[in-house]
LOKE-369946 format. One record per residue: residue number from 1; residue in one letter; x, y, z of N, C-alpha, C in turn. Coordinates in pm, 1 decimal, decimal comma. Layout:
N
+-----+------+----------+----------+----------+----------+----------+----------+----------+----------+----------+
| seq | type |      npx |      npy |      npz |     capx |     capy |     capz |      cpx |      cpy |      cpz |
+-----+------+----------+----------+----------+----------+----------+----------+----------+----------+----------+
| NUM |    a |        X |        Y |        Z |        X |        Y |        Z |        X |        Y |        Z |
...
+-----+------+----------+----------+----------+----------+----------+----------+----------+----------+----------+
// end
This chain:
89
+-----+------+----------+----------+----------+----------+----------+----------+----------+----------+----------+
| seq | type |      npx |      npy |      npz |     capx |     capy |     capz |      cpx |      cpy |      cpz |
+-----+------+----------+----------+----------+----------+----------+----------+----------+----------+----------+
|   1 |    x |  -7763,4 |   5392,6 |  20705,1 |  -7765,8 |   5385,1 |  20560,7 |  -7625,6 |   5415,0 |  20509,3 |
|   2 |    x |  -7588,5 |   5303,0 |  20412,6 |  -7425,8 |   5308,9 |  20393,6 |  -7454,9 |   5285,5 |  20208,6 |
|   3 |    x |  -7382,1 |   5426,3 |  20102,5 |  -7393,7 |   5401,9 |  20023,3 |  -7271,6 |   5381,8 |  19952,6 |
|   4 |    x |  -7241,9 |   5257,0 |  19912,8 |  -7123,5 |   5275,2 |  19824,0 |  -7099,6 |   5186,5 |  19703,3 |
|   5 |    x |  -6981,2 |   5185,3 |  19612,9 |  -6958,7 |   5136,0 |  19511,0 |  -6937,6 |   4948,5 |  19571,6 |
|   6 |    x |  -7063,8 |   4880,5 |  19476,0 |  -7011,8 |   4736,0 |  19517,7 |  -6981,9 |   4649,7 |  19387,9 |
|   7 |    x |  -6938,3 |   4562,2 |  19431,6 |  -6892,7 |   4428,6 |  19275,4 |  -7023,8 |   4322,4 |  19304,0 |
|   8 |    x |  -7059,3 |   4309,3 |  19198,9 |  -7152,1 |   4198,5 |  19250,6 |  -7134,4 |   4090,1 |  19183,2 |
|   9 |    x |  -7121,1 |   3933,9 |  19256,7 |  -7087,7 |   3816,0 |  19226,5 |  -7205,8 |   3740,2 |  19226,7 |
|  10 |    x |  -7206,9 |   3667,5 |  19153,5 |  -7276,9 |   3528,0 |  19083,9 |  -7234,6 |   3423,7 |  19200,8 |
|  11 |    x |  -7305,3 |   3325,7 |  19227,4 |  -7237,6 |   3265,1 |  19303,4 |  -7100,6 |   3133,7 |  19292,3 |
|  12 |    x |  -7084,7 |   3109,8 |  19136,1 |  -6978,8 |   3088,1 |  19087,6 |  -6857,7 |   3151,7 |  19125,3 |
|  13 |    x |  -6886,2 |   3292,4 |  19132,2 |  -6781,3 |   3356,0 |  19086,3 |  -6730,0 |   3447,4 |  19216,4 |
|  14 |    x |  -6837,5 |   3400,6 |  19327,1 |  -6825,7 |   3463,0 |  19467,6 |  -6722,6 |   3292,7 |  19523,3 |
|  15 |    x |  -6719,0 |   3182,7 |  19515,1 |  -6688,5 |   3072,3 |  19536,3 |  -6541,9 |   3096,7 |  19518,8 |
|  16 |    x |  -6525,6 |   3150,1 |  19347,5 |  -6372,9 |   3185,8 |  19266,2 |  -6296,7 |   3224,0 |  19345,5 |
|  17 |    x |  -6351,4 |   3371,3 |  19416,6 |  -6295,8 |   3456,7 |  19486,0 |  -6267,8 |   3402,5 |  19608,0 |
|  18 |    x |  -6319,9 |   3354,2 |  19688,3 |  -6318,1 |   3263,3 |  19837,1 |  -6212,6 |   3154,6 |  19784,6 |
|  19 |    x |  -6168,4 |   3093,0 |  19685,3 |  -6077,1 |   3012,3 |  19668,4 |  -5965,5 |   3083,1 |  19628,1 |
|  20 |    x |  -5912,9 |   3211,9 |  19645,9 |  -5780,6 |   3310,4 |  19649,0 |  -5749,4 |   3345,9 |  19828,1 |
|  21 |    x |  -5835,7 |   3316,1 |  19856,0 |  -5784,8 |   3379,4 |  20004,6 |  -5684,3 |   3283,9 |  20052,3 |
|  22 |    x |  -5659,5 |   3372,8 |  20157,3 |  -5533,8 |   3305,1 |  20266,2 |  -5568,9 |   3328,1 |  20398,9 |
|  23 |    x |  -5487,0 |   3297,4 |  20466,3 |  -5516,8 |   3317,0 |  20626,0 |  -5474,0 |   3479,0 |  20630,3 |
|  24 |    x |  -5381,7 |   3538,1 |  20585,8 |  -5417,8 |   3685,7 |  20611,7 |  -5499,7 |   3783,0 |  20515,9 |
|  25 |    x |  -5553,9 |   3716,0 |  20416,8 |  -5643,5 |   3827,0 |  20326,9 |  -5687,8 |   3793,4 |  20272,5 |
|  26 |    x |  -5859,2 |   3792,3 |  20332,1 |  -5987,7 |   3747,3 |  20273,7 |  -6050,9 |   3844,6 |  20180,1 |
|  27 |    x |  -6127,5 |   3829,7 |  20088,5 |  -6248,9 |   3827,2 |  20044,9 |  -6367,3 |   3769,6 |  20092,9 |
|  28 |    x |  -6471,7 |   3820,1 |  20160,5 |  -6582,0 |   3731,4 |  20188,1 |  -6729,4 |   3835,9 |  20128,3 |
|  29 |    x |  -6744,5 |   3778,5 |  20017,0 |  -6876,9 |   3828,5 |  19991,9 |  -6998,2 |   3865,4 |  20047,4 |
|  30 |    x |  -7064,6 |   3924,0 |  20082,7 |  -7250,4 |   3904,9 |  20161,2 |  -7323,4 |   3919,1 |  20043,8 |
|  31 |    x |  -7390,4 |   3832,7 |  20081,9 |  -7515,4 |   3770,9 |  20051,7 |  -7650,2 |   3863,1 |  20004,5 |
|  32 |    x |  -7703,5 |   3895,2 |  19923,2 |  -7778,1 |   3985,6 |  19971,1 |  -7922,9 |   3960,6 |  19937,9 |
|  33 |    x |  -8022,3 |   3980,2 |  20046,8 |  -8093,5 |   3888,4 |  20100,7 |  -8215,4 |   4017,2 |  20144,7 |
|  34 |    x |  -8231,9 |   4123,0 |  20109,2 |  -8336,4 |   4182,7 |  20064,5 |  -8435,2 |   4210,1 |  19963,5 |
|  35 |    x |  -8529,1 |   4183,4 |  19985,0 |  -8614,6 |   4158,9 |  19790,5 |  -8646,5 |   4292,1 |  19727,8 |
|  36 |    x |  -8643,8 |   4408,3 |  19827,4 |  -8616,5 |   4542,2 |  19791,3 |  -8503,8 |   4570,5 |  19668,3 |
|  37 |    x |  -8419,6 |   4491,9 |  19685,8 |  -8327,9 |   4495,4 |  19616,1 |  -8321,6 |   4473,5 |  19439,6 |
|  38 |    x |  -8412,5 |   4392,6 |  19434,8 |  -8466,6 |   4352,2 |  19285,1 |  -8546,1 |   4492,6 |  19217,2 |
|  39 |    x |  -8544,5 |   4542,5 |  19339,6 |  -8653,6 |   4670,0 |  19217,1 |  -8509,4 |   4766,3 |  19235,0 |
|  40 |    x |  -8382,8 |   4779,6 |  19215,7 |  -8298,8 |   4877,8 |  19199,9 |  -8319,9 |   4847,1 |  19039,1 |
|  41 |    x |  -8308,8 |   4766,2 |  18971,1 |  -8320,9 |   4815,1 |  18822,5 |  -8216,1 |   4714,7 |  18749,7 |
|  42 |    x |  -8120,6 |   4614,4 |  18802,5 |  -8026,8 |   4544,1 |  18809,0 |  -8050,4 |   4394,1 |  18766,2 |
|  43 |    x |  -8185,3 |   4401,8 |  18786,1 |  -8253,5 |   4262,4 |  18790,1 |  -8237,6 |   4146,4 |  18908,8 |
|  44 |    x |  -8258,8 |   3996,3 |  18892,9 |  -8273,0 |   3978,3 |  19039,7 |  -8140,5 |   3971,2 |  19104,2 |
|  45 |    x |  -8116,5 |   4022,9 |  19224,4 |  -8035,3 |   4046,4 |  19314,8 |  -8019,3 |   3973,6 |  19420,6 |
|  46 |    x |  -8131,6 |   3948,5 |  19467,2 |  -8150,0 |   3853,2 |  19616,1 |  -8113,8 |   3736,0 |  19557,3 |
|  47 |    x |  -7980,2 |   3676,7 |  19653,9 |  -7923,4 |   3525,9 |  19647,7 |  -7776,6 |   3544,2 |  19566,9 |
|  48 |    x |  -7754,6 |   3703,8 |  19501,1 |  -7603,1 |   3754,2 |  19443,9 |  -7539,1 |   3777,7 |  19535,3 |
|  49 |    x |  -7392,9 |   3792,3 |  19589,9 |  -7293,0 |   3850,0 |  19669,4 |  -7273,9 |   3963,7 |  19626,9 |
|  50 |    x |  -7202,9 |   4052,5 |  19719,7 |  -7106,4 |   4177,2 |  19701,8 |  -7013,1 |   4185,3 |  19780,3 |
|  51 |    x |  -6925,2 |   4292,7 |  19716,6 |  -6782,9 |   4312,7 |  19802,6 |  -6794,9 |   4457,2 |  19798,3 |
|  52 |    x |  -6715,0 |   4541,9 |  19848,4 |  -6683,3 |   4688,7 |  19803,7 |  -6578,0 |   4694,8 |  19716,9 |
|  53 |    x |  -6631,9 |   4741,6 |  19606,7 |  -6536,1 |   4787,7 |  19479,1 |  -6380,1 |   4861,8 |  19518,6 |
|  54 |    x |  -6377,0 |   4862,4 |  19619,7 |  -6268,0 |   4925,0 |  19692,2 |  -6193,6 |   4845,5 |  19665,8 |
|  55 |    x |  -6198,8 |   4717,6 |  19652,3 |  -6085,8 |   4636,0 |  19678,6 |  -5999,0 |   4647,2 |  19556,5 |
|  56 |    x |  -6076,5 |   4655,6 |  19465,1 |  -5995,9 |   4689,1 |  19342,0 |  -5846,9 |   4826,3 |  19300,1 |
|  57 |    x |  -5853,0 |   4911,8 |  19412,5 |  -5762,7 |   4963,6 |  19416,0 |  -5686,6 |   4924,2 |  19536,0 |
|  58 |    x |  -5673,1 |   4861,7 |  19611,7 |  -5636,6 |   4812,6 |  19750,7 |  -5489,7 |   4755,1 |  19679,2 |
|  59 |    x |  -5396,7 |   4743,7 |  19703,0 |  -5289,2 |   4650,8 |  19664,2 |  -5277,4 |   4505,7 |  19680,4 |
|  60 |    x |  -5316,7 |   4533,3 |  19864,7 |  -5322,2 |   4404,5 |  19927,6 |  -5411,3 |   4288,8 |  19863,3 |
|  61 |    x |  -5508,2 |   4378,9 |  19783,2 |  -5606,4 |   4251,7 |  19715,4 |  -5571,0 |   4221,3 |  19538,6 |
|  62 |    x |  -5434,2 |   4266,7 |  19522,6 |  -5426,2 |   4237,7 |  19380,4 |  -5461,3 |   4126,2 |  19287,0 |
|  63 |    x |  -5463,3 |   3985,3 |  19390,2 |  -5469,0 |   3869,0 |  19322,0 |  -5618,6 |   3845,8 |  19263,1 |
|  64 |    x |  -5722,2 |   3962,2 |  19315,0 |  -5835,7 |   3964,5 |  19287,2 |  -5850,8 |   4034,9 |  19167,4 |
|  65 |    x |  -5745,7 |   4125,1 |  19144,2 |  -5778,3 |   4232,2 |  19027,0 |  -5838,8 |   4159,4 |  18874,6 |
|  66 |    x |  -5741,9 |   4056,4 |  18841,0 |  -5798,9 |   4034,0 |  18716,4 |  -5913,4 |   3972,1 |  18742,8 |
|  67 |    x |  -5948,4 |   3905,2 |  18791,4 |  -6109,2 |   3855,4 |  18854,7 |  -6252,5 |   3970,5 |  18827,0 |
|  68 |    x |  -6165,2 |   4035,0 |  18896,2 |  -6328,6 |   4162,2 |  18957,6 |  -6314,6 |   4258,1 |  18853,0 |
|  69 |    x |  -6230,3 |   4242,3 |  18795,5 |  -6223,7 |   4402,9 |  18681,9 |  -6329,6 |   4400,5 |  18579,1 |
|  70 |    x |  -6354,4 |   4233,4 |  18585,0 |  -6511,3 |   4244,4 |  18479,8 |  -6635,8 |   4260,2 |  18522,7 |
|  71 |    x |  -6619,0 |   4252,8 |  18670,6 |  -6741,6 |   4210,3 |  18756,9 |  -6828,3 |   4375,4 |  18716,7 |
|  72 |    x |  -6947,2 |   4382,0 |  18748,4 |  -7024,0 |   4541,9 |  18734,9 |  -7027,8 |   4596,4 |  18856,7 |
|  73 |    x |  -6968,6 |   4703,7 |  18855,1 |  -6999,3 |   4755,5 |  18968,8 |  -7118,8 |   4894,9 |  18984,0 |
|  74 |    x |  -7179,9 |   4870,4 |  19092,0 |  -7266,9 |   4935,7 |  19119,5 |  -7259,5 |   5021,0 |  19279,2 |
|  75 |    x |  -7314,4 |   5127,9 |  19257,5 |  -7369,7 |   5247,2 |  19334,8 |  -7471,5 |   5200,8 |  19403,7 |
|  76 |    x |  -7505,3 |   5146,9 |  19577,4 |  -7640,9 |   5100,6 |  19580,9 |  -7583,3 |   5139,3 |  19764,2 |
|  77 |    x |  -7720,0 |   5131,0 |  19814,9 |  -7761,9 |   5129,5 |  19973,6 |  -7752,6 |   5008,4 |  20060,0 |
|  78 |    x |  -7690,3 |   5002,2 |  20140,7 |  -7679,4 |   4875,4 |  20180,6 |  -7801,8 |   4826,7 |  20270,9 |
|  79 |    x |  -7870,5 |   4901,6 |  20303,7 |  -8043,4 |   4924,8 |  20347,2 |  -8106,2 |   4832,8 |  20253,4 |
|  80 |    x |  -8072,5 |   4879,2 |  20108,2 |  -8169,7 |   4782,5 |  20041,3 |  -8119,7 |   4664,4 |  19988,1 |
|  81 |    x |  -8013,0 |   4643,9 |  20035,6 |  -7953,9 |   4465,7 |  20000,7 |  -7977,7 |   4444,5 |  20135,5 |
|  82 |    x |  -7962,4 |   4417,5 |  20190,0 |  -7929,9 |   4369,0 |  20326,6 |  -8054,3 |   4400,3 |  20409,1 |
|  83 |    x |  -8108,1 |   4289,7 |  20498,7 |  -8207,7 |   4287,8 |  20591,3 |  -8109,7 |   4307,6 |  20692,2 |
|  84 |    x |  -8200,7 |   4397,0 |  20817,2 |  -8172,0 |   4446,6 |  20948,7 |  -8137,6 |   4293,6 |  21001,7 |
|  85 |    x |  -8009,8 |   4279,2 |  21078,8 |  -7969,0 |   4169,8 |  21144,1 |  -8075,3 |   4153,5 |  21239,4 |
|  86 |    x |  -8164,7 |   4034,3 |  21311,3 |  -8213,5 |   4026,4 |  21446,4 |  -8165,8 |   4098,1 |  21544,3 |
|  87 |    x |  -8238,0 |   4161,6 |  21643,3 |  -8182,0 |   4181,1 |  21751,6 |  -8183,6 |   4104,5 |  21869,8 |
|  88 |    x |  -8096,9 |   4053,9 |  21932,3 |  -8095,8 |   3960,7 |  22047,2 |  -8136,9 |   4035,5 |  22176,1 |
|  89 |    x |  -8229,7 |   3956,2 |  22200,4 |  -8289,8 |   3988,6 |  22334,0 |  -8223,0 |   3935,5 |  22472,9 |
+-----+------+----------+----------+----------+----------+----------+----------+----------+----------+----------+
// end
């Protein structure tokens, strides 16, 4: 269980962000793909991206700053966005 500050993208605006990268410094959103997630209070969630709000103080990710500074960021569990990956047998 991993709790931290995330940005959450629209999928417009998760696309935006994926069209700033470079070969040395991505942004790649996840997906989030738990339906648990809709009852945080946020409304629907499953099929939005996130990043860690971290990036916003990061330097290396400045070209993102004016982008994400409107985005909402939220306090959430990554338990309840995110389904347990398969395990390979």
């Amino acid at each position: 269980m991993t709790t931290q500050a995330f940005l959450i993208f629209d999928d417009a605006q998760r696309q935006a962000a994926e069209a700033l990268n470079d070969a040395e410094i991505l942004v790649l959103p996840r997906e989030i793909n738990n339906s648990l997630a809709n009852q945080l209070g946020e409304g629907v969630l499953v099929g939005k991206f996130v990043v860690g709000a971290r990036l916003l103080n990061d330097p290396d990710y400045a070209r993102w700053s004016e982008m994400c500074s409107t985005l909402p960021i939220r306090t959430m569990d990554s338990d309840v966005l995110f389904l347990s990956a398969p395990s390979e047998a």
